[in-house]
C-alpha positions as a Markdown table, in Angstrom:
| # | Residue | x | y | z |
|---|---|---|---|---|
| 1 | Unk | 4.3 | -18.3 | -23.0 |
| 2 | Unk | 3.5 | -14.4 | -22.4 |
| 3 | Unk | 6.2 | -12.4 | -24.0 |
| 4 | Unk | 7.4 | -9.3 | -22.1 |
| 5 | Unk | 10.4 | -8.7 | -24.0 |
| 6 | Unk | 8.7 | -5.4 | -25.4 |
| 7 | Unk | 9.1 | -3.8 | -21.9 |
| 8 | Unk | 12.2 | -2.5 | -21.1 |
| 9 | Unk | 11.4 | -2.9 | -17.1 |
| 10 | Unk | 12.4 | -6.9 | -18.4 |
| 11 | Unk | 16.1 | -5.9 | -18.8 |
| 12 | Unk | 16.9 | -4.4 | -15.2 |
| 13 | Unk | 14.2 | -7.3 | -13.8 |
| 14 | Unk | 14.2 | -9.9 | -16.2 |
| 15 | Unk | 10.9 | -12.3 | -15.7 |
| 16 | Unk | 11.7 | -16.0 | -14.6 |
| 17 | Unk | 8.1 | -17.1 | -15.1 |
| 18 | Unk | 6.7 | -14.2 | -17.5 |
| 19 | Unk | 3.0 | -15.8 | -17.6 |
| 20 | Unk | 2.4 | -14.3 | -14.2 |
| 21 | Unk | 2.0 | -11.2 | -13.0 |
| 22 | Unk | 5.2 | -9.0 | -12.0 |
| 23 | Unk | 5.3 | -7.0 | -9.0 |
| 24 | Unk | 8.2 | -4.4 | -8.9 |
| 25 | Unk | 8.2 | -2.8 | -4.9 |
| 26 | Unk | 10.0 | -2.5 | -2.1 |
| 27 | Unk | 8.7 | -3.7 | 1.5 |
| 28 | Unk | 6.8 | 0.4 | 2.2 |
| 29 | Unk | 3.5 | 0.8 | 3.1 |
| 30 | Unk | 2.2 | 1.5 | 0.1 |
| 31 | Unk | 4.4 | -1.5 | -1.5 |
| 32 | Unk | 3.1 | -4.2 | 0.5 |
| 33 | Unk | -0.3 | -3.1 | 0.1 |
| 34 | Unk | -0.3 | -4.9 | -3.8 |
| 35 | Unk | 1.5 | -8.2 | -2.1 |
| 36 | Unk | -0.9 | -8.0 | 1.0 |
| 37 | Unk | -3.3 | -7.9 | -2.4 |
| 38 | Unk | -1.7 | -10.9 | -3.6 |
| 39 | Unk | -1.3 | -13.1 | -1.0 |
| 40 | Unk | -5.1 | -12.5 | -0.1 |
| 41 | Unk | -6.1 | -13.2 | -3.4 |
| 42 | Unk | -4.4 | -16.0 | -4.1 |
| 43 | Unk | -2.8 | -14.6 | -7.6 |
| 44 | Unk | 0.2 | -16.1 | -8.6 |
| 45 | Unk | 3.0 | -13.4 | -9.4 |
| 46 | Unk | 6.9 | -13.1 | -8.9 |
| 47 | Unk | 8.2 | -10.1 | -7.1 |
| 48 | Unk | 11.3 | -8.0 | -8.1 |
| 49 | Unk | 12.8 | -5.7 | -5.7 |
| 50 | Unk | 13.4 | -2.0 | -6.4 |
| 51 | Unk | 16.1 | -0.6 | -4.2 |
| 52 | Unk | 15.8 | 2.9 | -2.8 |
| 53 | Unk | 19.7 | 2.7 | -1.3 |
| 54 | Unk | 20.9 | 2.3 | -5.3 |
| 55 | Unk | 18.4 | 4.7 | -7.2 |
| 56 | Unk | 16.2 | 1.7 | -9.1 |
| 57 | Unk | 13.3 | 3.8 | -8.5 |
| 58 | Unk | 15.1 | 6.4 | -11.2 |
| 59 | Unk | 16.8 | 3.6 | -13.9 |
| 60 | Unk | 15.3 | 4.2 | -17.5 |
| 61 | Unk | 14.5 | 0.7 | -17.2 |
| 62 | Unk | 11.5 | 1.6 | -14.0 |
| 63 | Unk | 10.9 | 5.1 | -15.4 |
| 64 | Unk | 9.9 | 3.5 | -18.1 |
| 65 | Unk | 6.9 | 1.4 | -16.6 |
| 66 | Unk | 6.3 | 4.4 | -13.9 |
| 67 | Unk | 7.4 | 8.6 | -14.8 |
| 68 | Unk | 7.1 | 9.2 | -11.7 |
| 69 | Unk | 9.1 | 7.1 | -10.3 |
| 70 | Unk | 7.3 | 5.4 | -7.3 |
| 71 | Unk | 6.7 | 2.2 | -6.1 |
| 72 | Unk | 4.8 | -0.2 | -6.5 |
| 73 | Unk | 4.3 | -1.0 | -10.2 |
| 74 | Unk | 3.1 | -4.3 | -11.7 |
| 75 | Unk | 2.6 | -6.1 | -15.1 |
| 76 | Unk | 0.0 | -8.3 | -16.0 |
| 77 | Unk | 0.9 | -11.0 | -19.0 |
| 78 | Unk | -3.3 | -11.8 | -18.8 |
| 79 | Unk | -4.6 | -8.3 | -18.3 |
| 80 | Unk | -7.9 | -6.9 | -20.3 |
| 81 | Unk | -8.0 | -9.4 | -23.6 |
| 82 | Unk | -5.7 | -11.1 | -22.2 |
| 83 | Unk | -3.0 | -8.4 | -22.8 |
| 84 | Unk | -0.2 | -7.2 | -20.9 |
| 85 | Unk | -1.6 | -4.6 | -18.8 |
| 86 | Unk | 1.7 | -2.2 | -17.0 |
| 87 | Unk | 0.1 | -0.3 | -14.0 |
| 88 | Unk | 1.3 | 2.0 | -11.6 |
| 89 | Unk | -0.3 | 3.6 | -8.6 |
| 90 | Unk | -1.0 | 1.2 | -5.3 |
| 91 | Unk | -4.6 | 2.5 | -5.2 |
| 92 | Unk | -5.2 | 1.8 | -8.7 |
| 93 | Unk | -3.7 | -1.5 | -8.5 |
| 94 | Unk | -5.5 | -2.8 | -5.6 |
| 95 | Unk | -9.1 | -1.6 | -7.7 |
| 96 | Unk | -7.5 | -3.3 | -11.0 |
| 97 | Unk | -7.1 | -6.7 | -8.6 |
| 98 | Unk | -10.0 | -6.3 | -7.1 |
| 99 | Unk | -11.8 | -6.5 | -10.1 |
| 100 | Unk | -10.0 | -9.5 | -11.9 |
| 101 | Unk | -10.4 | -11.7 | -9.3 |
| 102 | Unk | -13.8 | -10.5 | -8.2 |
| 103 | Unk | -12.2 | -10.6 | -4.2 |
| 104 | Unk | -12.1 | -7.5 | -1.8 |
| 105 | Unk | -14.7 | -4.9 | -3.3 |
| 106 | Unk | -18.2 | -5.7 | -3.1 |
| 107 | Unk | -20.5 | -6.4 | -5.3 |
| 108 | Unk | -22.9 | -4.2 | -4.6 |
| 109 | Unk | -22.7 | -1.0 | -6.3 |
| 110 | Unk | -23.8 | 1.6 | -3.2 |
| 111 | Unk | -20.9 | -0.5 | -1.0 |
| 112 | Unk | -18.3 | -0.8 | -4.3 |
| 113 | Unk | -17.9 | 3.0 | -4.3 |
| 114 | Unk | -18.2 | 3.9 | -0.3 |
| 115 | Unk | -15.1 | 1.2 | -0.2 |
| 116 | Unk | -13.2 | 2.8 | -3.0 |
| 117 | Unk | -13.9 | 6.2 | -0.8 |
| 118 | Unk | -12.0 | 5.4 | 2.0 |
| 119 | Unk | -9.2 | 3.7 | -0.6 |
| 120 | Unk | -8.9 | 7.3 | -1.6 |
| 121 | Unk | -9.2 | 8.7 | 1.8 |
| 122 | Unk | -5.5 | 6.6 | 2.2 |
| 123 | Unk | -4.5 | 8.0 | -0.9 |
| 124 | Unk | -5.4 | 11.2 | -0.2 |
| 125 | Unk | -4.7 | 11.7 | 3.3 |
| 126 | Unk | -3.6 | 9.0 | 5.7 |
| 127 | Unk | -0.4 | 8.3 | 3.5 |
| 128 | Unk | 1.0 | 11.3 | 2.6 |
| 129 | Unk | 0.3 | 13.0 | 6.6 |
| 130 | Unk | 1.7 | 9.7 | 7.9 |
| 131 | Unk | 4.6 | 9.8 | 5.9 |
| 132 | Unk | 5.3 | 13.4 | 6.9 |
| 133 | Unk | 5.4 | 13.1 | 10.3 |
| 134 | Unk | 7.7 | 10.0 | 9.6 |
| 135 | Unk | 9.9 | 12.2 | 8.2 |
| 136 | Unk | 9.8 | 15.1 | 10.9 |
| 137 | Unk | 10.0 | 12.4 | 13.8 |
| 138 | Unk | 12.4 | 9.6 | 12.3 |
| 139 | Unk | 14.1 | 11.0 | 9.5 |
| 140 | Unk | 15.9 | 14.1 | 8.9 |
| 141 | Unk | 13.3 | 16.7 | 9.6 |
| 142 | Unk | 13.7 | 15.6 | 13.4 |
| 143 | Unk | 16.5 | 18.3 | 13.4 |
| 144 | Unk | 15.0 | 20.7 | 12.4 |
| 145 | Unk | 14.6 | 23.0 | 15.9 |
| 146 | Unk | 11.6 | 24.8 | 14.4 |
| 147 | Unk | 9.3 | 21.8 | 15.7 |
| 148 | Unk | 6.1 | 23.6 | 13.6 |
| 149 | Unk | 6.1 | 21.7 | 10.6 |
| 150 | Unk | 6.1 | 18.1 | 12.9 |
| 151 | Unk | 3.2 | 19.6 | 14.8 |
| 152 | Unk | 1.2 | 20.4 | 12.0 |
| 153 | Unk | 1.2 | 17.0 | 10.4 |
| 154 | Unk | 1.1 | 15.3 | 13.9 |
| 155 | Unk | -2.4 | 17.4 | 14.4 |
| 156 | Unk | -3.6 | 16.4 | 11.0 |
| 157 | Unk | -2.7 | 12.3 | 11.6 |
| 158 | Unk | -4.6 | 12.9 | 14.8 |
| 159 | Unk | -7.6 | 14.1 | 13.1 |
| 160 | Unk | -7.5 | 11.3 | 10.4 |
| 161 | Unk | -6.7 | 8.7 | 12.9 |
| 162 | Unk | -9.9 | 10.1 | 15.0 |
| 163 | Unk | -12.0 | 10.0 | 12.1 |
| 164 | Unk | -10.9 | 6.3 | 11.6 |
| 165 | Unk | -11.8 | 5.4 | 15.2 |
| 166 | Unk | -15.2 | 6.7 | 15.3 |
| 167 | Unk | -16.0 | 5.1 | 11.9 |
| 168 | Unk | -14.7 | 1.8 | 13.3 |
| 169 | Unk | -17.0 | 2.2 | 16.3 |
| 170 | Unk | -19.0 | -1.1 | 16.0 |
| 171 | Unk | -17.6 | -2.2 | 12.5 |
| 172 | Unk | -15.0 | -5.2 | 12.3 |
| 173 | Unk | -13.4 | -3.3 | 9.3 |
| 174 | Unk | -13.6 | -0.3 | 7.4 |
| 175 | Unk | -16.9 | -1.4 | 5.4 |
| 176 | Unk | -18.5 | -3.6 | 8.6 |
| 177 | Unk | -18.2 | -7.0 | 8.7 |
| 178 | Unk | -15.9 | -7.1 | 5.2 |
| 179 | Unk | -12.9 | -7.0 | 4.7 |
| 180 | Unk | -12.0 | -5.0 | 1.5 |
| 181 | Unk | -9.3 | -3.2 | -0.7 |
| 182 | Unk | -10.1 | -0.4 | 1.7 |
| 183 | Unk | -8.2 | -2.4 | 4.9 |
| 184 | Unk | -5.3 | -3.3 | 2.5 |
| 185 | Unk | -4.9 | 0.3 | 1.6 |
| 186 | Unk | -5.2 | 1.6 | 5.3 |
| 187 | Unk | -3.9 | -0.7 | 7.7 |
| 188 | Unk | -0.1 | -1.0 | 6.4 |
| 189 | Unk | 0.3 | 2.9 | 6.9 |
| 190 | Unk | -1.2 | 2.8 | 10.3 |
| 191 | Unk | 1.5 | -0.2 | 11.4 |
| 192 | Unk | 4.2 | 1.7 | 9.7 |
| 193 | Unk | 3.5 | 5.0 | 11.5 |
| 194 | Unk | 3.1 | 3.4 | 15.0 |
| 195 | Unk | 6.2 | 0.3 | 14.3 |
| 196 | Unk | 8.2 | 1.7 | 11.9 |
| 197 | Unk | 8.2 | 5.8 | 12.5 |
| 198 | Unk | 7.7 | 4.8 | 16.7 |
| 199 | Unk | 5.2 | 7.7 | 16.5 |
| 200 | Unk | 2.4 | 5.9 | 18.4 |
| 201 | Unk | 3.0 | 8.4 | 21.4 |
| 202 | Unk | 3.8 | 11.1 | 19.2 |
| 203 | Unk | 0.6 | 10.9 | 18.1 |
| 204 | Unk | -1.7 | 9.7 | 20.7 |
| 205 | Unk | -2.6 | 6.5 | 19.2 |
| 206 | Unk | -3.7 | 5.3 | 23.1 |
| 207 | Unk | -6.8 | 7.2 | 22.3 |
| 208 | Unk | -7.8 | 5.1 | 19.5 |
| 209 | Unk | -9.0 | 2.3 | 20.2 |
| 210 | Unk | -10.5 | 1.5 | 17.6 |
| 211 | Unk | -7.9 | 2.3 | 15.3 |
| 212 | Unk | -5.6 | -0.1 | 17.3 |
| 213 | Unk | -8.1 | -3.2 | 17.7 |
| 214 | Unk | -8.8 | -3.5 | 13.7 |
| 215 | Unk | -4.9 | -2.9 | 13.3 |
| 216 | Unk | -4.1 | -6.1 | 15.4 |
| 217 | Unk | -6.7 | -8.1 | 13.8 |
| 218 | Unk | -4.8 | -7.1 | 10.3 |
| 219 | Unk | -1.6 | -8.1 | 11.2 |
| 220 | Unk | -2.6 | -11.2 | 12.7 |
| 221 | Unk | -4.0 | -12.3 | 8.9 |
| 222 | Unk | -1.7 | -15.0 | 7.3 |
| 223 | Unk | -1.7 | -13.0 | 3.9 |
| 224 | Unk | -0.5 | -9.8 | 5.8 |
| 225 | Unk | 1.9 | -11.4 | 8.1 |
| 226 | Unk | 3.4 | -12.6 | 4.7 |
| 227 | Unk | 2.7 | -9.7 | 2.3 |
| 228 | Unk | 4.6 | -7.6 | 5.0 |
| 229 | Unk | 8.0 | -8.9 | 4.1 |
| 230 | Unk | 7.3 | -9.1 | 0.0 |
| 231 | Unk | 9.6 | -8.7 | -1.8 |
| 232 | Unk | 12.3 | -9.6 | 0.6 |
| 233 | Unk | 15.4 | -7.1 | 0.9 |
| 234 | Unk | 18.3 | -8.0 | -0.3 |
């Protein structure tokens, strides 16, 4: 049996089965995106919840697997030489996962790197413009009388969003008729900032329908519809 004693991430969450993989998150967009991962692939892995109301996300015991103190975060008992492998950073997870289990990032190398684009185009953009306007419309920006700041990431979400429709013209998913790491990484973000923030109208997302056709398809899959409430709060 793995040992994962060594990491002190054990201590705060210690590992009931330490031979599969542990997933520290919390049920955010960019946490369910690794159990989405999961449940699609099929890997077996125990969950651990981080709690944002009690400060886990700054305990020695998480700093220590992630500095900067986000979720998600895993460890894999069977990583490269069958190693434990700690990883932070939901793109770079989903791309480690990906790989291991040879599911949800083609083959091809032309197709391999245009969906790890648009992985990066979540990272990048979708994510951090969605989660602002969270913020300015749900949170406790939407005080703020100086209603600038919301408009500016509104306008940007709407440009993202449209340059997600009029790829999706045609396509099934992001990368045509597959379904990829890219989906994973999109989709929970654009469910969050319609369901979640309630900033569909905010932002126009009637005028995407593209965007809102491939969302429904996502969150009718059984791995999603599962992955959305992993790991369960307490």
């Amino acid at each position: 049996m793995t040992d994962l004693s060594s990491f002190p991430i054990s201590q705060k969450w210690p590992a009931q089965n330490p031979d599969v993989l542990q997933l520290y998150s919390l049920p955010t967009p960019n946490g369910v995106k690794v159990s989405i991962m999961l449940e699609e692939t099929g890997l077996a892995y125990e969950p651990h919840l981080v709690r944002f109301d009690t400060n886990d996300q700054l305990s020695p015991e998480f700093l220590s697997l992630n500095p900067n103190n986000k979720i998600p975060a895993i460890i894999d008992p069977h990583g490269p030489g069958d190693q434990p492998l700690p990883l932070f950073e939901s793109g770079a997870i989903l791309i480690y996962l990906a790989e291991k289990t040879g599911k949800l990032l083609p083959a091809d190398a032309a197709a391999r790197y245009q969906t790890i684009q648009w992985v990066m185009f979540q990272m990048g953009g979708v994510g951090p413009m969605f989660g602002q306007v969270g913020f300015f419309h749900k949170f406790a920006g939407k005080e703020f009388e100086d209603k600038r700041p919301r408009d500016r990431y509104v306008a940007e979400s709407r440009r993202l969003l449209s340059v997600l429709d009029q790829h999706l013209a045609g396509r099934d998913w992001i990368m045509g008729d597959e379904y990829t790491i890219a989906d994973i990484a999109t989709w929970p973000w654009v469910n969050n900032l319609i369901n979640f923030y309630e900033a569909g109208e905010l932002v126009g997302i009637e005028d995407f329908a593209n965007v809102k056709r491939v969302l429904k398809a996502f969150v009718a899959r059984p791995a999603v519809v599962k992955g959305l409430g992993i790991p369960k709060r307490g």
